[in-house]
Biopython code that builds the backbone (N, CA, C, O; Angstrom):
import numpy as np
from Bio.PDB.StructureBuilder import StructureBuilder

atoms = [
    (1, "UNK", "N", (18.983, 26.755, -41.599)),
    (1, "UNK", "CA", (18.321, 26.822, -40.314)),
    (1, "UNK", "C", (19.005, 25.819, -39.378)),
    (1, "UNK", "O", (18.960, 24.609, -39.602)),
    (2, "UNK", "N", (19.523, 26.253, -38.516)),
    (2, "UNK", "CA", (19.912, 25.212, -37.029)),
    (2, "UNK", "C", (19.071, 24.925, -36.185)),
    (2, "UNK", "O", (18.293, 25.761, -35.726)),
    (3, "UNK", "N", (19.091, 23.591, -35.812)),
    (3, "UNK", "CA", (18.262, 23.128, -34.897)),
    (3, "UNK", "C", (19.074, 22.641, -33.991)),
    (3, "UNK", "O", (20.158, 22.061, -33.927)),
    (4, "UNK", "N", (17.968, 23.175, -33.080)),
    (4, "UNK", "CA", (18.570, 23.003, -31.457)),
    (4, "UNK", "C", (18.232, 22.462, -30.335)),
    (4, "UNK", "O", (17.243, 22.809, -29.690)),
    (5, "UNK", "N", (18.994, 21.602, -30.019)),
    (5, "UNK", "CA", (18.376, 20.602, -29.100)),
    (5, "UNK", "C", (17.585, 20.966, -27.427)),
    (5, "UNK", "O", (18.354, 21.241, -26.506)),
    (6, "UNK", "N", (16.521, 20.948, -27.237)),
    (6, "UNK", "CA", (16.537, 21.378, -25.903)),
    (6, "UNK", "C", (16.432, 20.695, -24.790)),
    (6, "UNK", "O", (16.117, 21.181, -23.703)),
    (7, "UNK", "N", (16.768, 19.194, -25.075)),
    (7, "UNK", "CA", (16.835, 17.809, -24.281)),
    (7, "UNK", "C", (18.051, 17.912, -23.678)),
    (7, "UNK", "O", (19.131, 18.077, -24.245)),
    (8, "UNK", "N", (17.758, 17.766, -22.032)),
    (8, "UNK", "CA", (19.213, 17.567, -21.724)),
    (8, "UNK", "C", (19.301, 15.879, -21.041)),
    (8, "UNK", "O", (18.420, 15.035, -20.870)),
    (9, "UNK", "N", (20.197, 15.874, -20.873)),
    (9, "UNK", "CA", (20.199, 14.214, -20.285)),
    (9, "UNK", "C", (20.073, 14.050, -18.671)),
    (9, "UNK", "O", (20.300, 15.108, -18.084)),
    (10, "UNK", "N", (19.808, 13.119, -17.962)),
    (10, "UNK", "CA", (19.610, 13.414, -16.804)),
    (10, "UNK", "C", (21.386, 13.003, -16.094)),
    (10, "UNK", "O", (22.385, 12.366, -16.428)),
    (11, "UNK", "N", (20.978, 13.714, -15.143)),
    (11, "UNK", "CA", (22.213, 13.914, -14.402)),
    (11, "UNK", "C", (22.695, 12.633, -13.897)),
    (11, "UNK", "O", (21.806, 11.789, -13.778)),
    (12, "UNK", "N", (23.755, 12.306, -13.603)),
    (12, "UNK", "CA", (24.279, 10.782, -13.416)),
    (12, "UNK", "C", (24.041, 10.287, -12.276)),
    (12, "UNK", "O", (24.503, 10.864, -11.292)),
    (13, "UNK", "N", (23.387, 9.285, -12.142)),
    (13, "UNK", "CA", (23.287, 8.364, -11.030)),
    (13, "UNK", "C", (21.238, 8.860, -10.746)),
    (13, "UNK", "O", (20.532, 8.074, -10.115)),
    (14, "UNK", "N", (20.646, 10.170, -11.316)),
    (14, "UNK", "CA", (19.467, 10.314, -11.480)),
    (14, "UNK", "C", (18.010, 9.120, -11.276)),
    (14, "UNK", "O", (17.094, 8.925, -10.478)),
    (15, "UNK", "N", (18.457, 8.639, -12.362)),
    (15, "UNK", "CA", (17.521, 7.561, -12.296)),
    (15, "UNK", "C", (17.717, 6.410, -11.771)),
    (15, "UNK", "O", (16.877, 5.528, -11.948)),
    (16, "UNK", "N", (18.661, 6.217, -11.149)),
    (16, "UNK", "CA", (18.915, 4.857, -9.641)),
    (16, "UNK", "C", (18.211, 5.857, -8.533)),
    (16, "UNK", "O", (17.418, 5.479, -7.670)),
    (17, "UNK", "N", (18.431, 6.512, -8.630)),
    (17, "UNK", "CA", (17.936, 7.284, -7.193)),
    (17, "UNK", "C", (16.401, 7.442, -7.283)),
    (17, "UNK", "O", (15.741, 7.033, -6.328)),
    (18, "UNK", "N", (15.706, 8.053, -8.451)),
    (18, "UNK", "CA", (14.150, 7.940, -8.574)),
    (18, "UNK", "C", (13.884, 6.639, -8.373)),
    (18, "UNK", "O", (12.850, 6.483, -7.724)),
    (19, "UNK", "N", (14.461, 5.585, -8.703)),
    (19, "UNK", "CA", (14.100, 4.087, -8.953)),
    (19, "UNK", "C", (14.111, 3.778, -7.534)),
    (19, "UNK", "O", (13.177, 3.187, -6.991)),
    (20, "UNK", "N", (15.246, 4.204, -6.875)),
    (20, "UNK", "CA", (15.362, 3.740, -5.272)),
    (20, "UNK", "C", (14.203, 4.269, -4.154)),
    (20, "UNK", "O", (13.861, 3.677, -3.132)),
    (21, "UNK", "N", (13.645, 5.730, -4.729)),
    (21, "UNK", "CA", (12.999, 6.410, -3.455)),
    (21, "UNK", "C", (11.455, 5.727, -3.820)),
    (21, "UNK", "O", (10.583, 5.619, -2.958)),
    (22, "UNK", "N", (11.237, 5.201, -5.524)),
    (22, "UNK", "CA", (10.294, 5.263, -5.468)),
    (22, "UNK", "C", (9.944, 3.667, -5.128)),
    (22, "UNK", "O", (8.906, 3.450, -4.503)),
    (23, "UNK", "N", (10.625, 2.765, -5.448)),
    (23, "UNK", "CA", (10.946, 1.270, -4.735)),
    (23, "UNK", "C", (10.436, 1.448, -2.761)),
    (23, "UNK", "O", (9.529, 0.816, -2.221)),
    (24, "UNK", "N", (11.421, 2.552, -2.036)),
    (24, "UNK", "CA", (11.028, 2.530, -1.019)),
    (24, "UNK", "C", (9.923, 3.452, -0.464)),
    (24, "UNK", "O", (9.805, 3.478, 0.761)),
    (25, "UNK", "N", (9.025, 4.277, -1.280)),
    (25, "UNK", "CA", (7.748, 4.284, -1.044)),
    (25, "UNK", "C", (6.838, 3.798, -1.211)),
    (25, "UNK", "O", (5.754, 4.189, -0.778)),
    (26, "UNK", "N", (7.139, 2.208, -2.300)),
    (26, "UNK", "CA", (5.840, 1.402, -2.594)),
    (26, "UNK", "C", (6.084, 0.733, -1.227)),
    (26, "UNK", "O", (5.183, 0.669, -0.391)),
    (27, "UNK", "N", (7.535, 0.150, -0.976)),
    (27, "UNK", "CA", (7.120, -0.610, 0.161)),
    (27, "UNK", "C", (6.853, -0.432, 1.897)),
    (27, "UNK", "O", (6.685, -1.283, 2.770)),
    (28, "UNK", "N", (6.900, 1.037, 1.946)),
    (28, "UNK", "CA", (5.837, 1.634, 3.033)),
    (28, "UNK", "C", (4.948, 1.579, 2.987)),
    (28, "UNK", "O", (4.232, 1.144, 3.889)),
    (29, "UNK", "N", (4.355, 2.243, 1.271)),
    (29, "UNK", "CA", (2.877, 1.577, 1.764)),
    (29, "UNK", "C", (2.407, 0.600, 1.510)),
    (29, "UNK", "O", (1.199, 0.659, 1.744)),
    (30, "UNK", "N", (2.744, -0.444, 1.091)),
    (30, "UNK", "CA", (2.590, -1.704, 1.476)),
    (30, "UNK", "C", (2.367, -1.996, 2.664)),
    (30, "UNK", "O", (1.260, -2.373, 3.050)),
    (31, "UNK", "N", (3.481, -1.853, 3.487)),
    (31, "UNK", "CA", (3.541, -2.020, 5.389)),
    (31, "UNK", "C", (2.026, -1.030, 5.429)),
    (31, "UNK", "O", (1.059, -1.786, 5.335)),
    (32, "UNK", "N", (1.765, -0.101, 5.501)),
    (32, "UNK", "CA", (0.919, 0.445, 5.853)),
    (32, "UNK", "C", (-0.563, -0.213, 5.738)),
    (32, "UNK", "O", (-1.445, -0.227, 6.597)),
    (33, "UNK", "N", (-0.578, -0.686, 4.591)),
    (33, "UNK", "CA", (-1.659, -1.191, 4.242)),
    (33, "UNK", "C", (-2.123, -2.382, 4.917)),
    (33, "UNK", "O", (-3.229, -2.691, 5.360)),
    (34, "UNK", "N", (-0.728, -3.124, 4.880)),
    (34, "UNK", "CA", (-0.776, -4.882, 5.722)),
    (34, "UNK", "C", (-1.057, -4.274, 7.016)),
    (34, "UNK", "O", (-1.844, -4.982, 7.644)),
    (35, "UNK", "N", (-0.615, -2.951, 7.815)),
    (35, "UNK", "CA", (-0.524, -2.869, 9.200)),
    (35, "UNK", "C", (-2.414, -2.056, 9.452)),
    (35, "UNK", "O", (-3.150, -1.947, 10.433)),
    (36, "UNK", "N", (-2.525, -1.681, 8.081)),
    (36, "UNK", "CA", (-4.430, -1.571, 8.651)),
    (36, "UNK", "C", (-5.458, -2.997, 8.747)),
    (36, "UNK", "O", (-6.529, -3.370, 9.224)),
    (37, "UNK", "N", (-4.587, -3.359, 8.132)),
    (37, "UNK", "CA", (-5.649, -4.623, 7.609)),
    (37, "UNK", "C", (-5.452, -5.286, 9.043)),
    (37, "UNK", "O", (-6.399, -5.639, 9.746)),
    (38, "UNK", "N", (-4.041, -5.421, 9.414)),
    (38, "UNK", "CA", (-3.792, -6.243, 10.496)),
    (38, "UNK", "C", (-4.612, -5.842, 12.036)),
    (38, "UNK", "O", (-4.934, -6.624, 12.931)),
    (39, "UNK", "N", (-4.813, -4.290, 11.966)),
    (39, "UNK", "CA", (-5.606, -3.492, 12.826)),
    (39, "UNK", "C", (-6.465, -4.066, 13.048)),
    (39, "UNK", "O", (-6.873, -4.599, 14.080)),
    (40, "UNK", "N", (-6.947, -3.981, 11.724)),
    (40, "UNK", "CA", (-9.106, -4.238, 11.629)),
    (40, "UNK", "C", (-9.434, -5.972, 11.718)),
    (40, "UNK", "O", (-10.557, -6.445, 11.538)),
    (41, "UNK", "N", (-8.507, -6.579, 11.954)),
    (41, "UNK", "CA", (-8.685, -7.746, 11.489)),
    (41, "UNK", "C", (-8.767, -8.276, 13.008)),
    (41, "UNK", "O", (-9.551, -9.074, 13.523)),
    (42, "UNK", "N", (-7.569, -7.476, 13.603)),
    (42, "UNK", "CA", (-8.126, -8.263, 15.213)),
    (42, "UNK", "C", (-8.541, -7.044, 16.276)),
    (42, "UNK", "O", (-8.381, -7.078, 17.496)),
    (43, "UNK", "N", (-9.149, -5.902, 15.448)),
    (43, "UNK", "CA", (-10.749, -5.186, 16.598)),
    (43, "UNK", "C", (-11.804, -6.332, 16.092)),
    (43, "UNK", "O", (-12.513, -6.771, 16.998)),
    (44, "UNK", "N", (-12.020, -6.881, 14.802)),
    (44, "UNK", "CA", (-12.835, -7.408, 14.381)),
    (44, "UNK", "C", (-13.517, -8.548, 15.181)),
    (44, "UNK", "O", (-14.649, -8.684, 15.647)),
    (45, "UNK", "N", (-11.925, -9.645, 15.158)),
    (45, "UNK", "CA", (-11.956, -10.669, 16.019)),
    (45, "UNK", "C", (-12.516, -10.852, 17.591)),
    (45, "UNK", "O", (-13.157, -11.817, 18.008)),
    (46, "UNK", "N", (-12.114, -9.697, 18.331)),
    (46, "UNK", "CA", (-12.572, -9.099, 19.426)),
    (46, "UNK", "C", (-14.130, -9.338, 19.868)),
    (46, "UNK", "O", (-14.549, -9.734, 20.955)),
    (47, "UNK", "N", (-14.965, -8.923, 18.517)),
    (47, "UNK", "CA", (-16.202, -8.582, 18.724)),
    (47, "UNK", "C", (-16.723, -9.574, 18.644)),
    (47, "UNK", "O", (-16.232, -10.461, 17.946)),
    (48, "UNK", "N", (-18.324, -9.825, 19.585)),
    (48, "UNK", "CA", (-18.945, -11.627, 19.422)),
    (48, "UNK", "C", (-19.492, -11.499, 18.386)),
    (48, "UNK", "O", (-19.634, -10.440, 17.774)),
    (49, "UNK", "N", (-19.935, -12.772, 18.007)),
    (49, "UNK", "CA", (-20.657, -13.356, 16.601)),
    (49, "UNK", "C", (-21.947, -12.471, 16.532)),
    (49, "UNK", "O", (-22.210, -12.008, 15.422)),
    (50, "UNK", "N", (-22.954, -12.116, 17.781)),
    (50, "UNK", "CA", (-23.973, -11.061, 17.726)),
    (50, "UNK", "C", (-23.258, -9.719, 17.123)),
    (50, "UNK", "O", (-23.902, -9.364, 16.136)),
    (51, "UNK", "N", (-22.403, -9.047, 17.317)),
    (51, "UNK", "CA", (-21.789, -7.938, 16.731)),
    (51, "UNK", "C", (-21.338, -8.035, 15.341)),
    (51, "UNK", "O", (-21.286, -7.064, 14.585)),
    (52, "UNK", "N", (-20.914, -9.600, 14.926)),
    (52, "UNK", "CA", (-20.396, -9.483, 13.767)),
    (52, "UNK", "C", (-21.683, -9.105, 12.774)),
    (52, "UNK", "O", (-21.915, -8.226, 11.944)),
    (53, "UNK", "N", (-22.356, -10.201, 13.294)),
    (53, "UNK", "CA", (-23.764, -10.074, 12.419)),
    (53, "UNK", "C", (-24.857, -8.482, 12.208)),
    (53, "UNK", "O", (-25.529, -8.022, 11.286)),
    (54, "UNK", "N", (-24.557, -8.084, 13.542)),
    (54, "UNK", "CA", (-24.734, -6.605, 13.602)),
    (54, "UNK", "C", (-24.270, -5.555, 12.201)),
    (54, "UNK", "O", (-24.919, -4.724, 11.566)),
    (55, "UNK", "N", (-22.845, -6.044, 12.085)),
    (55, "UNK", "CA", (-22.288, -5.228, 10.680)),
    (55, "UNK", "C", (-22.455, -6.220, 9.621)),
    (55, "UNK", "O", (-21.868, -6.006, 8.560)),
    (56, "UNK", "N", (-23.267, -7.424, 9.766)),
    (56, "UNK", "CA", (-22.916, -8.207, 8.376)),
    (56, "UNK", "C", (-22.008, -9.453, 7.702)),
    (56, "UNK", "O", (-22.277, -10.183, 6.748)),
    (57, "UNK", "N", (-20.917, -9.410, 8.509)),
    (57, "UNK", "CA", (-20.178, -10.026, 8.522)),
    (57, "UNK", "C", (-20.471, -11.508, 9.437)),
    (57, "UNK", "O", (-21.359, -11.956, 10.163)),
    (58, "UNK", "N", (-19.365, -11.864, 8.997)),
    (58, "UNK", "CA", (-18.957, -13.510, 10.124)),
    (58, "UNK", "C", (-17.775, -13.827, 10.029)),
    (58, "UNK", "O", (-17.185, -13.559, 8.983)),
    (59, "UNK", "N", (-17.001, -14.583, 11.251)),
    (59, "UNK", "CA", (-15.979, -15.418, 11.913)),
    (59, "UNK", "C", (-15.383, -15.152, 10.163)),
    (59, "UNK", "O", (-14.852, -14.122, 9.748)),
    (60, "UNK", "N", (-15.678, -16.448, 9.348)),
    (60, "UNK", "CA", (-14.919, -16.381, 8.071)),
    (60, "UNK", "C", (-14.764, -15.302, 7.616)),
    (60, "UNK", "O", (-13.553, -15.093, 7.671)),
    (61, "UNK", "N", (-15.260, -14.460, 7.186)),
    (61, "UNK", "CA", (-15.245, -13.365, 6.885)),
    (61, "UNK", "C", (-14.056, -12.174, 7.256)),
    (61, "UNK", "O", (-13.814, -11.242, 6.489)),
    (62, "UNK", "N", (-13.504, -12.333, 8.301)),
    (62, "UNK", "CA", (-12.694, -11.747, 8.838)),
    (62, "UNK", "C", (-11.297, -12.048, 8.193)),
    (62, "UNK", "O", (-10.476, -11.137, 8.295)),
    (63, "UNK", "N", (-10.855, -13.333, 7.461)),
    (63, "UNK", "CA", (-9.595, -13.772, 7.520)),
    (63, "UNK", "C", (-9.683, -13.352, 5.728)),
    (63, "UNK", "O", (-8.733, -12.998, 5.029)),
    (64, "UNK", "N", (-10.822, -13.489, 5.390)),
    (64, "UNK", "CA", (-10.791, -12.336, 3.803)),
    (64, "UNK", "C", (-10.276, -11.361, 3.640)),
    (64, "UNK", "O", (-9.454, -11.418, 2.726)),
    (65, "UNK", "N", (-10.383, -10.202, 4.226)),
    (65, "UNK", "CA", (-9.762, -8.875, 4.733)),
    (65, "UNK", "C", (-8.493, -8.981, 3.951)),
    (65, "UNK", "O", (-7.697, -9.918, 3.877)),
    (66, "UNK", "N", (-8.490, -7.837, 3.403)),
    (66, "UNK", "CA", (-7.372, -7.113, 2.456)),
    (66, "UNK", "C", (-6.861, -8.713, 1.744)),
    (66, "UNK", "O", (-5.905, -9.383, 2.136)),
    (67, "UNK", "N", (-7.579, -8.974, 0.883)),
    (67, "UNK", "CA", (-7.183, -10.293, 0.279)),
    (67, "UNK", "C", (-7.625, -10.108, -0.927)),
    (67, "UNK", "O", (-7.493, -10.991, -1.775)),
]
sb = StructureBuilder()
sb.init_structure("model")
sb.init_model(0)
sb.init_chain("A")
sb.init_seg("    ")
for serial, (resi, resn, name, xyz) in enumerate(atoms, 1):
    if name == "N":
        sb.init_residue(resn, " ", resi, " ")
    sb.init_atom(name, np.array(xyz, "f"), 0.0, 1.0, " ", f" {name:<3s}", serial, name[0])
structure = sb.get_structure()
């Protein structure tokens, strides 16, 4: 009986390139993430201490955010 391999190897230079696209989609969303946080962090600031308390929050509270 012959056995037969049905593994092929990946094509050359393959896995630098998965390694590369997927390297530069963690660090989009990274940016993405820092750039919501950075959003919400100064509508937040914006609002008076009566508003903060309105949602719960306070002054300190704000610089917690995505931490």
């Amino acid at each position: 009986m012959a056995a037969i391999e049905t593994s092929r190897p990946a094509p050359f230079g393959a896995i630098t390139t998965y390694r590369a696209v997927n390297a530069l989609s963690n660090i989009t969303s990274m940016f993405g993430a820092w750039n919501d946080t950075r959003i919400t962090r100064k509508a937040l600031g914006k609002l008076s201490d009566r508003e903060l308390d309105d949602i719960g929050l306070c002054r300190g509270d704000i610089e917690m955010l995505g931490r």
